[in-house]
Backbone as CSV, one residue per row, in Angstrom:
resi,resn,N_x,N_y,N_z,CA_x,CA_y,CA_z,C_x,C_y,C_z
1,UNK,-28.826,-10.330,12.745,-27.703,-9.438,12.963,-26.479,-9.896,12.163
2,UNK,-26.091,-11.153,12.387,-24.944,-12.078,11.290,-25.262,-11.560,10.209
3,UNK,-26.385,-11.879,9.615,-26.985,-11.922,8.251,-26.617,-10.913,7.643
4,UNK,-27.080,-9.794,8.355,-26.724,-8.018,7.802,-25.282,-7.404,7.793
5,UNK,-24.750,-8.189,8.314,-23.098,-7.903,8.514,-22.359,-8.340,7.285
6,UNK,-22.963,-9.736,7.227,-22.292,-10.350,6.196,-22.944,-9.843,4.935
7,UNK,-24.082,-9.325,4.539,-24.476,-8.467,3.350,-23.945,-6.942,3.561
8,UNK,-23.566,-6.319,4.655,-23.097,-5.422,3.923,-21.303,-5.828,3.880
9,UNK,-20.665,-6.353,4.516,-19.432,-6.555,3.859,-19.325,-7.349,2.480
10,UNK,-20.629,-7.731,1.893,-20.557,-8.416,0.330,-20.653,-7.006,-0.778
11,UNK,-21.422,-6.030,-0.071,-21.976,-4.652,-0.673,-20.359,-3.987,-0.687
12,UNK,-19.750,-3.691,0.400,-18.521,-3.289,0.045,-17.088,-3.775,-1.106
13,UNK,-17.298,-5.052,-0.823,-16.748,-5.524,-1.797,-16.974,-5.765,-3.225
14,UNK,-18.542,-5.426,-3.262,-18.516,-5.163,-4.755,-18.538,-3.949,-5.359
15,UNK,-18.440,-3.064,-4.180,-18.502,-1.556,-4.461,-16.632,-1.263,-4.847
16,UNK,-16.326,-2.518,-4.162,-14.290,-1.535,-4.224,-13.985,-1.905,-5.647
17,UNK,-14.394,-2.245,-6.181,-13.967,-2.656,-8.254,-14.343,-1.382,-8.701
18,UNK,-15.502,-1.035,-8.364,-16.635,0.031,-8.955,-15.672,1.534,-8.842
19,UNK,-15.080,1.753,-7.486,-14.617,2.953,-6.756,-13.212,2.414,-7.433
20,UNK,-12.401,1.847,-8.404,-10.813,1.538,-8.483,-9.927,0.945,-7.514
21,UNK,-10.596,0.457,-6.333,-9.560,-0.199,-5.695,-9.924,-1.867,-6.274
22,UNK,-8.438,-2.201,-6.546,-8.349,-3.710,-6.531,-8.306,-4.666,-5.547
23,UNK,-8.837,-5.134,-4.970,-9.105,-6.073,-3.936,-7.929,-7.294,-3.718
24,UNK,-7.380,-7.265,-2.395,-6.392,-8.329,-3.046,-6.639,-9.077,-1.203
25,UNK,-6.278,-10.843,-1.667,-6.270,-10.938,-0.719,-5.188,-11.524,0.396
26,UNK,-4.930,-12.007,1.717,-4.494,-11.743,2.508,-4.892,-13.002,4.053
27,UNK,-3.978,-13.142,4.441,-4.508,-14.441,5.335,-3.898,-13.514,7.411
28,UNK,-4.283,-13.765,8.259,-4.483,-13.349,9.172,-3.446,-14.851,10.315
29,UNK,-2.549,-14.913,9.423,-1.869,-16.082,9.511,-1.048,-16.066,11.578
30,UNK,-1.305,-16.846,11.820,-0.754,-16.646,13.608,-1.762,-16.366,14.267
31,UNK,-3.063,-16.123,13.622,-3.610,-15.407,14.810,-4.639,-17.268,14.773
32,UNK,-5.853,-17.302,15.912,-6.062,-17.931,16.626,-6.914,-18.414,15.337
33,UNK,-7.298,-20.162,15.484,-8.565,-20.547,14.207,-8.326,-19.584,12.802
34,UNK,-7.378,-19.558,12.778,-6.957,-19.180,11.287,-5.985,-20.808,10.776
35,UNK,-6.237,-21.217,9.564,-5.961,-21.669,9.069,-5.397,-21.553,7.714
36,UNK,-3.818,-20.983,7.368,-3.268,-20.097,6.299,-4.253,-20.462,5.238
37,UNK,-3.830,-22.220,4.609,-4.153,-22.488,3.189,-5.685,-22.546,3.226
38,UNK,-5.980,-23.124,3.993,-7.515,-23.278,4.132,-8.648,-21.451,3.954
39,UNK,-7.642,-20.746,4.948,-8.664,-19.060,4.988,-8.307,-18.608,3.457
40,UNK,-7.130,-18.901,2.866,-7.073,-18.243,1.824,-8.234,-18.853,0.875
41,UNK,-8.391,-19.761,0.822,-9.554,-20.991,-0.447,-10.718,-20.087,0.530
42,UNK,-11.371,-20.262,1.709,-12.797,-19.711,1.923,-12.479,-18.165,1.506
43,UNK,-11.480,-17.176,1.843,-11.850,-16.164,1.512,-12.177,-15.577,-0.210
44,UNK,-11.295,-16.854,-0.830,-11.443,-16.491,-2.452,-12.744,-17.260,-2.994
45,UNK,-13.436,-17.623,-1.575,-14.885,-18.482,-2.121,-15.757,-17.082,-1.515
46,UNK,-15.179,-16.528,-0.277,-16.172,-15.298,0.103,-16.446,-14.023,-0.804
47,UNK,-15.385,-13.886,-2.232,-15.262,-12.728,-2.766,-15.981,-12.968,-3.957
48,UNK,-16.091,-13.825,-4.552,-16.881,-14.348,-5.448,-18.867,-14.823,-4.678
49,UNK,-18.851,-14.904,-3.580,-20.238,-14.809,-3.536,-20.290,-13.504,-3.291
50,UNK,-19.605,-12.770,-3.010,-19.702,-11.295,-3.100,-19.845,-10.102,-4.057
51,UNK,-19.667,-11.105,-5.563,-20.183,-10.842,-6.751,-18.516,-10.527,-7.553
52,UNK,-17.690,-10.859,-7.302,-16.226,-10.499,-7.775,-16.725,-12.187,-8.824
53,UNK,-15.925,-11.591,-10.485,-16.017,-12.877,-10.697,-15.063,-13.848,-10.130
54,UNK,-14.784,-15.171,-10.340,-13.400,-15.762,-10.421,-12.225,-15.407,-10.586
55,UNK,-12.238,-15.205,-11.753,-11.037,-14.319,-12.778,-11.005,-13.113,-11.347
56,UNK,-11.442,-12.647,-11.132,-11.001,-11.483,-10.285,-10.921,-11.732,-8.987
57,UNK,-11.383,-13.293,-8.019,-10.939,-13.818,-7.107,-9.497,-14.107,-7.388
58,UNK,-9.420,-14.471,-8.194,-7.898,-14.821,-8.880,-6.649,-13.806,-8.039
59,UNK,-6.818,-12.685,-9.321,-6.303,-11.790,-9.772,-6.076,-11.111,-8.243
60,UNK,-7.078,-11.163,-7.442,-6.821,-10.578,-5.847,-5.729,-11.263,-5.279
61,UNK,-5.761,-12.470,-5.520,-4.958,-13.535,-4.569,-3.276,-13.391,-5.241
62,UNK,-3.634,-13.082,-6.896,-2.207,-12.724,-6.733,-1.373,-11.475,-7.272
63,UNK,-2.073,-11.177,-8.344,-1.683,-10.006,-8.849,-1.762,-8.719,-8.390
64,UNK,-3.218,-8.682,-7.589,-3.287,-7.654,-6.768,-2.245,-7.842,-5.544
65,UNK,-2.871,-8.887,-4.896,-1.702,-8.927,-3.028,-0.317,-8.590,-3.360
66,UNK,-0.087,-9.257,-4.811,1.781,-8.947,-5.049,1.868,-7.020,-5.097
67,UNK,0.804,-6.545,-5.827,0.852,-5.164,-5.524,0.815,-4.809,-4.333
68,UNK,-0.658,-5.303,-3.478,-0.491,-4.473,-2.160,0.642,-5.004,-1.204
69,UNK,1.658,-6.119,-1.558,3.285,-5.683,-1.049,4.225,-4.897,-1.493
70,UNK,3.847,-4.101,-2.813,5.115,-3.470,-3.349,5.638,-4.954,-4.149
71,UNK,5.150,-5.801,-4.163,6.147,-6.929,-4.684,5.665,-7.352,-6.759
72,UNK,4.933,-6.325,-6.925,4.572,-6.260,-8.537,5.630,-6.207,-9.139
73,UNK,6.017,-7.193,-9.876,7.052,-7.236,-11.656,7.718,-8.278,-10.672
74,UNK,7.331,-8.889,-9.524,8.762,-10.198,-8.936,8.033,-10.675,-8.329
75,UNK,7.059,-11.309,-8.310,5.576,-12.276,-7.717,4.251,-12.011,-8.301
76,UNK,3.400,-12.917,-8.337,2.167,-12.616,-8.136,1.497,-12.794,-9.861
77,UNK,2.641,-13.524,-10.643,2.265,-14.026,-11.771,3.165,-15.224,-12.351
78,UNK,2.452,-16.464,-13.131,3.494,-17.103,-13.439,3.893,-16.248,-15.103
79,UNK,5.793,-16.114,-14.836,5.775,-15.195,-16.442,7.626,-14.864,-16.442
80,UNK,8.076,-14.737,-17.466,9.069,-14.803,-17.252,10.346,-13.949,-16.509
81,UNK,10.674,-14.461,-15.879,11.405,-13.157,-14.904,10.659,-13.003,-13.447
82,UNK,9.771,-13.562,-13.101,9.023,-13.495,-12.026,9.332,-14.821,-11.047
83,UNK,9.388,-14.781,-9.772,9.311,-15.797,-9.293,7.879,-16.686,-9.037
84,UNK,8.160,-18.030,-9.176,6.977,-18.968,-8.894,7.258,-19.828,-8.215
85,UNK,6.201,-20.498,-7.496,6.245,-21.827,-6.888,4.843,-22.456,-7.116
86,UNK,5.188,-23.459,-8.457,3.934,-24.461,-8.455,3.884,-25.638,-8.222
């Protein structure tokens, strides 16, 4: 039952590139056994066994999430005029 859950949420996620949505990701931060820095590293390890390359685990974590805040052209890249913290 696990097994099939977790293959079809790998099937969806390689279907949302295919359909134009960019995948971005997102931490569930406050809530219970969440661990911010830690869920963010397994979930950008879950999207890539999910067939996303790297480069596009990446690109979720920042270029996309800075979109899905509205926060595109002022986060979510290091570049000039943008804010960073490395």
């Amino acid at each position: 039952m696990m097994r099939t859950a977790v293959m079809n949420r790998r099937a969806v996620v390689r279907a949302l590139p295919k359909a134009g949505a960019k995948p971005a990701v997102g931490t569930d931060g406050g809530a219970r056994f969440v661990v911010p820095a830690l869920s963010v590293h397994q979930e950008l390890a879950a999207l890539v066994a999910s067939g996303l390359s790297p480069a596009d685990a990446l690109r979720a974590a920042t270029i996309n999430a800075a979109a899905a805040l509205d926060l595109d052209g002022e986060v979510g890249e290091v570049k000039v005029g943008q804010r960073a913290d490395l």
